[in-house]
C-alpha positions as CSV (number, residue, x, y, z in Angstrom):
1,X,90.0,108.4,104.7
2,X,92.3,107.6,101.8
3,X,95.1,109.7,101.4
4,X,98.1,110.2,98.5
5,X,101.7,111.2,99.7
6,X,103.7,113.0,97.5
7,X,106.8,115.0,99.0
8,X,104.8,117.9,97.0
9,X,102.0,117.6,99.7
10,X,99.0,115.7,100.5
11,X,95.9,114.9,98.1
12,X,92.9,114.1,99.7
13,X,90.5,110.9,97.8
14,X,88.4,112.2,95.0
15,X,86.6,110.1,92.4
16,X,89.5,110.4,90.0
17,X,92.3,110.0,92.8
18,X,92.5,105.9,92.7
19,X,91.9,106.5,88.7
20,X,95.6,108.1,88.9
21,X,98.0,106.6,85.9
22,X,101.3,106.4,85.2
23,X,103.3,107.4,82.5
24,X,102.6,103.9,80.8
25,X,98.7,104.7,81.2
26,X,98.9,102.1,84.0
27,X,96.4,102.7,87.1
28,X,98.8,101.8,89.4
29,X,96.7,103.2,93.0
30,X,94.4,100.4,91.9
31,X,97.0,98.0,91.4
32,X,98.4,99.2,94.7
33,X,95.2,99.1,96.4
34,X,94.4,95.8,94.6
35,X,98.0,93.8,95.8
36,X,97.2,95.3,99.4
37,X,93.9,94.0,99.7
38,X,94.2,90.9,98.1
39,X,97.2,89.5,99.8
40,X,98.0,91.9,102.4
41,X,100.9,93.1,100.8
42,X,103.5,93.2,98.0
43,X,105.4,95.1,95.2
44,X,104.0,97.6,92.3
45,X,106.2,99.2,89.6
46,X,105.4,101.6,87.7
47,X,106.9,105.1,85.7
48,X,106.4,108.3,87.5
49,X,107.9,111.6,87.5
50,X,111.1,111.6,89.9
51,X,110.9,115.3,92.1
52,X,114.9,114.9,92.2
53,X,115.5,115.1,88.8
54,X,112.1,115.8,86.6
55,X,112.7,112.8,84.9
56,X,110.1,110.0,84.4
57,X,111.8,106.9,86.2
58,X,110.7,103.6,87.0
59,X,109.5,103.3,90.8
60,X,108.8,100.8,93.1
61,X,105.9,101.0,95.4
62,X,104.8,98.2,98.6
63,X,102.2,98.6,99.7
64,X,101.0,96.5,103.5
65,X,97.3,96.5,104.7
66,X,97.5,97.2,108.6
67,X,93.7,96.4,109.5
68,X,91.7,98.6,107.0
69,X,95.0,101.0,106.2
70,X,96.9,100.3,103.3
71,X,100.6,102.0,103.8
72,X,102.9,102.4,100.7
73,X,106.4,103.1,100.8
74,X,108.8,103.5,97.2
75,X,111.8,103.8,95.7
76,X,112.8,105.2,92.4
77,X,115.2,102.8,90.4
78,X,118.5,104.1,88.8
């Protein structure tokens, strides 16, 4: 099962969650999903919505495929 993280909670996979965008109307869970299965792993920025402070910030996101698991982990940029 594919599943979205977000320290707001957990989204399960629907049709429109790998069709997510960013603020730059980038479809960055593709891109993500792309890097991960193409070369295993890697780096994907993008803009998204930082909980800490409600503002949009760039963010960093590296994804690794473990098998058929793709695992992200990010940072938001200062």
């Amino acid at each position: 099962m594919f599943r979205l993280r977000q320290a707001a909670g957990v989204f399960a996979r629907t049709a429109s969650s790998s069709e997510l965008k960013d603020a730059d109307n980038k479809p960055f869970i593709k891109e993500i999903l792309a890097k991960a299965g193409s070369v295993g792993r890697g780096r994907v920025n993008y803009e998204w919505v930082n909980p800490a402070s409600n503002a949009i910030q760039q963010k960093s996101a590296y994804p690794e495929k473990a098998e058929d698991v793709v695992i992200t982990t990010g940072f938001y940029k200062n």
